[in-house]
N, C-alpha and C positions, 0 to 999 in steps of 0.2 A: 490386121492382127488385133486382138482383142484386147482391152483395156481391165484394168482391175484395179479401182480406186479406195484405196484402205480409209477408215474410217478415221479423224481428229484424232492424233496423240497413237495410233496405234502403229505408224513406220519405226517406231524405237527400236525394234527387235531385227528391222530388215536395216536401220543403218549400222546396227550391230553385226550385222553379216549374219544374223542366224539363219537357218534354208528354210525354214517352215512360216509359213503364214495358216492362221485356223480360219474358219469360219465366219467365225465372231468380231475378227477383225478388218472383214473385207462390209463396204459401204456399198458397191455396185459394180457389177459388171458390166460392161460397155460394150455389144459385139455378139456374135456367136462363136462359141470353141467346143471344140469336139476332144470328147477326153485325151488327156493328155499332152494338145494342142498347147505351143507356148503361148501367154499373156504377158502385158506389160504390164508393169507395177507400178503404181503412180500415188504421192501422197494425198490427202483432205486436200493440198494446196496447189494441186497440181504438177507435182515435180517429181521426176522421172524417179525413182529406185531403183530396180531389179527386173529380170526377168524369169519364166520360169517357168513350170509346167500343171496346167491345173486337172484339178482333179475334181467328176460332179455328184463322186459318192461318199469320201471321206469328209472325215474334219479337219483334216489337215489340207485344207483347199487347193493350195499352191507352195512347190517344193521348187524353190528356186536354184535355177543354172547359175546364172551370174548376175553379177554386182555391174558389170563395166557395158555400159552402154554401147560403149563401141562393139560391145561380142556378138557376134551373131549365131544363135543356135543354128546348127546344120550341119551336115554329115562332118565335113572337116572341123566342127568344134565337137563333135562325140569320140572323133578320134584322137586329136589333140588330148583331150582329157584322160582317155583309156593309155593314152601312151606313156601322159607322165606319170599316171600311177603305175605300170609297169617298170617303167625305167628308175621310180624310186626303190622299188621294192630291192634292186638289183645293188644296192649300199646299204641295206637296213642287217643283213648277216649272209654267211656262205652258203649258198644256195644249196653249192655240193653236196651239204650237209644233210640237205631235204628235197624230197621230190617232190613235195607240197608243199603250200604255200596261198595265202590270200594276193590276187594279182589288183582286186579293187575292192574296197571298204564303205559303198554307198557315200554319205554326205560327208565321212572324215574324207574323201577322194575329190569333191565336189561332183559329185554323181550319184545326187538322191536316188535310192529306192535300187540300185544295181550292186550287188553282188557278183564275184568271178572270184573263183578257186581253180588253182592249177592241179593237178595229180597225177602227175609224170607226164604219161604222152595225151593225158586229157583234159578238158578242160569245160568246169562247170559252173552254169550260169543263173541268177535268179534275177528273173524282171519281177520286182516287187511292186510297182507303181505304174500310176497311167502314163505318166512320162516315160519308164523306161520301154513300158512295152508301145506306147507310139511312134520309139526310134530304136525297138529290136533289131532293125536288117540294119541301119548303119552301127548299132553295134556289134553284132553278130562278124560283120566285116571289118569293125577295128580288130576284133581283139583277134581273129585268123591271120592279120597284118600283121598287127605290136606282139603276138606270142610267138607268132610264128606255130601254132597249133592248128590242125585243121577235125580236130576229135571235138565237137562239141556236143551234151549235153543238159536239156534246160529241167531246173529243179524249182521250178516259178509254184509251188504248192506250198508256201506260207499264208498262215492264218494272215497276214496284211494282206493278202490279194484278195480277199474275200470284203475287207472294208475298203477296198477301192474299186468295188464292182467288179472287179476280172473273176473270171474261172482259173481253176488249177492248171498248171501245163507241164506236165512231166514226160520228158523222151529226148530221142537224138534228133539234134538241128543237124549236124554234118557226123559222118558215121555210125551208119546202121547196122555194122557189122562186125561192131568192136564189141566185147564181153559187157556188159554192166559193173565187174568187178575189177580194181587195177590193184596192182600191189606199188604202195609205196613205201618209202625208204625216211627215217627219221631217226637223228643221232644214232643212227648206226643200227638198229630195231626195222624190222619191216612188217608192215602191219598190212593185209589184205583190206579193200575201201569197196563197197558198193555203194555204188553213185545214184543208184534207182532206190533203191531202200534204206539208206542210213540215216540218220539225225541231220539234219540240218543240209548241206551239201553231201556227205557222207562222212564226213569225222570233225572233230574238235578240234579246228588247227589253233585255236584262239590261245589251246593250252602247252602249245608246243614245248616252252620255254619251263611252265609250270610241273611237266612233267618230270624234267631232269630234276627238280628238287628233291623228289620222290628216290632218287639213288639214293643221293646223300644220305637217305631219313632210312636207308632199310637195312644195310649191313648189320647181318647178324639178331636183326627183330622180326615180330612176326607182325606183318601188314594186314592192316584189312581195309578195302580198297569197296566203298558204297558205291552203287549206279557204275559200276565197272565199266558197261555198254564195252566198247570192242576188245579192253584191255590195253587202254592207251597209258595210263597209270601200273596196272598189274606189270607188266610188260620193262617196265624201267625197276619196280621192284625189283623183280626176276632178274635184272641181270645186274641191281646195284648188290646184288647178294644178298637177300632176305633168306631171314631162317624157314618163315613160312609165311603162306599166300591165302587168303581166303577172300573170294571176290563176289562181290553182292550184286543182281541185277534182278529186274521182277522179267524180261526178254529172256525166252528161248532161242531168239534169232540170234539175239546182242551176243549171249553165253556159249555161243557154238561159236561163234566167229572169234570172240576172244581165246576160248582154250584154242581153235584154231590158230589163229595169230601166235598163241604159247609155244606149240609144239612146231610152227613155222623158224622158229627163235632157237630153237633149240637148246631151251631151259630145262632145268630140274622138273622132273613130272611129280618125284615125289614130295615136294612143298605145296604145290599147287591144290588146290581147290575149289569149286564152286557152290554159292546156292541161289535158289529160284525164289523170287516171291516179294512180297513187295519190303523195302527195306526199312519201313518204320518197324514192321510187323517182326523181320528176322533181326536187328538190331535188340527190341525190347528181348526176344527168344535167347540172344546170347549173352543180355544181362540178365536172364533168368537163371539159364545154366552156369553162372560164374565164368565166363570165360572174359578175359582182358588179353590187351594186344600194346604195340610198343610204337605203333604206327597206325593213325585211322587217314583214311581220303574220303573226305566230301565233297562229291560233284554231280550235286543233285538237278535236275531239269529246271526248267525257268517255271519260278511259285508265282511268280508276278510280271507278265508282260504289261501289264497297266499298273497307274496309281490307284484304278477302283479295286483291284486284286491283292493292296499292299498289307491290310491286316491280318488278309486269312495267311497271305504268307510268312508275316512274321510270325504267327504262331509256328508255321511248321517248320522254318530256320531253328525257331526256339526249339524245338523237340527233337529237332534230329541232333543238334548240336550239343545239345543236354545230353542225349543218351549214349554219343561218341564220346562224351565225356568220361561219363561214369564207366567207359568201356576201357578206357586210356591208364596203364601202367603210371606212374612216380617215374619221372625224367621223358617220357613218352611224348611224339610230337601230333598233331592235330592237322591237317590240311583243310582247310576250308574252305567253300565256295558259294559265291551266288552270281548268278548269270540273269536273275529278274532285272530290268532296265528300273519298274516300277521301285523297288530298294536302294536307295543309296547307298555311297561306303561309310558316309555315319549313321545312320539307319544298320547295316551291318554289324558296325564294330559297337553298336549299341546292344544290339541280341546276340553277339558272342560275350558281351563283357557281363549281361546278365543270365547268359547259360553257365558263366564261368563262376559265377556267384551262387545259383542256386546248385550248382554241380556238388558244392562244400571244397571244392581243391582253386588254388591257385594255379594262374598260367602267366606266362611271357609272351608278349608277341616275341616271335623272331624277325618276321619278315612280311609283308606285304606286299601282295601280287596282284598280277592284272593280268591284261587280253597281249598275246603276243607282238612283235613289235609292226607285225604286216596289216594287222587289224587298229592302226594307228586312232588317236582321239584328237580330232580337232579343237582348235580352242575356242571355235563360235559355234561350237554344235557340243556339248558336253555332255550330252544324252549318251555320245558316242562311248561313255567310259562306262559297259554297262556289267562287265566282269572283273569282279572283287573277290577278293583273295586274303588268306591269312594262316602264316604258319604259327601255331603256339604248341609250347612246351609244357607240359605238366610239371609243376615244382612236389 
């Protein structure tokens, strides 16, 4: 096995348990490894650390398995690990409740670079890294084990596959004969999910919990619901009783699926509304026209997947948020979001407190939100907390 000797002063972070080691921090490789191959991790002085899986296109060189020497990477520790993040998931709330669900969280799991989402009777998969796809088949066989699922689909087509040297890989590992679209079931809402085409794995489970705020906030006012995509927010409007609905996406695909999902729901047709286009452009349109609302939802795409992305995206935090503002009724509440990893939550609540300023109106935070409780944040990987939230009120 191959050796990887960090350079004086730089094991700080691997006795801290973090998973990642950069580039910059590695002194020499000892050995030949083949992507994704595990390495041993050994300090300037020689003494053992960590083990883990390297990588010979990124900068994130080596994502480590474990701390404990005694571990040994191999089928029965892929499974072991896929299991207990299953079996946690199964105490975190009532499943009943949902047929979706994150079953693994990458590094908050201790399982860099892997993703799995349940969605009723299927189950979807991303190898993000050269580790995960150098132990695909024994994972592909824990989690038909620990799910007890034998539907799998792989969604390995994130821009990280591309800095780790891999090709995109989208299609059915087991079950070629199932639909691409499954309908799942959440707080009581059924929402249709295509697993080939949708955002991310196919829906936003991060916001599950997020969404039920969105009741509270609608009885009797009129919502207006940004980057709508399927209608995962529109959807809990509708049936927390909104007076009216008007839902914003620049997707024809997204906008069909949600009025679908709408009329699946068997909500009010005549609140509802849609429009097309991009939503700086139709936001600025509807404070032209004078119209204001009692309800805004921002959940806009990721403006910053890096720290080099982080300026251009605070400007556009700052301008979406500015102009949800000036759209916002007296007593009116605010949902807000950022999903960039590269953003903080004081970075955040830094461009909402100055959107809030140059708006001319005063706000309250109410409440502060995050990623739901299955997309958990570890406390030696903090990257992991990379969805912020915030309810404010218009005084």
């Amino acid at each position: 096995m191959a050796i990887a000797i960090l350079k004086a002063g730089r094991e700080k972070s691997v006795l801290r348990h973090h998973p990642w080691i950069f580039s910059g921090a590695i002194e020499q490789i000892k050995g030949d490894v083949a992507p994704g191959e595990t390495v041993e991790v050994y300090s300037s002085k020689h003494e053992w650390l960590a083990r883990g899986a390297y990588s010979h296109f990124s900068q994130i060189k080596i994502r480590l398995w474990t701390f404990k020497e005694s571990e040994k990477v191999d089928d029965a520790f892929i499974y072991q690990r896929v299991h207990q993040a299953v079996h946690n998931r199964l105490h975190l709330f009532d499943i009943g409740d949902s047929t979706a669900y994150r079953l693994v969280h990458s590094e908050s799991d201790n399982l860099p670079g892997l993703i799995i989402d349940r969605y009723d009777d299927l189950v979807v998969v991303q190898y993000l890294t050269a580790g995960t796809e150098y132990w695909r088949e024994a994972i592909n066989n824990a989690i038909s084990n620990v799910a007890g699922i034998k539907h799998l689909f792989e969604r390995s087509d994130a821009d990280v596959r591309k800095l780790e040297g891999l090709p995109p890989k989208v299609g059915w590992i087991n079950g070629n004969n199932i639909p691409d679209a499954v309908i799942i079931r959440e707080h009581g809402l059924l929402f249709e999910v295509n697993v080939r085409t949708g955002h991310k794995t196919g829906f936003y489970l991060d916001q599950r919990h997020n969404r039920l705020f969105t009741r509270l906030l609608s009885e009797g006012r009129d919502v207006l619901d940004c980057f709508c995509y399927t209608g995962g927010f529109t959807l809990n409007a509708g049936v927390g009783g909104a007076r009216s609905i008007l839902a914003l996406d620049e997707s024809d695909e997204a906008l069909a699926l949600a009025r679908k999902n709408y009329l699946r729901n068997q909500l009010s047709q005549d609140i509802y509304h849609q429009e097309k286009g991009d939503v700086f452009t139709l936001l600025r349109k509807l404070r032209d026209s004078g119209r204001s609302f009692d309800t805004i939802i921002l959940d806009p795409p990721k403006f910053a997947p890096t720290i080099a992305q982080v300026q251009r995206a605070t400007r556009g935090y700052k301008d979406i948020n500015l102009l949800a503002m000036k759209l916002l009724n007296p007593n009116g509440f605010l949902v807000t979001f950022s999903c960039s990893g590269g953003v903080s939550i004081d970075l955040f609540n830094k461009i909402i407190a100055g959107s809030a300023l140059d708006s001319g109106n005063n706000f309250q935070v109410i409440s502060q939100l995050h990623q739901a409780a299955d997309h958990p944040i570890a406390t030696n990987f903090p990257e992991g907390a990379y969805l912020k939230g915030l309810i404010l009120r218009r005084l």
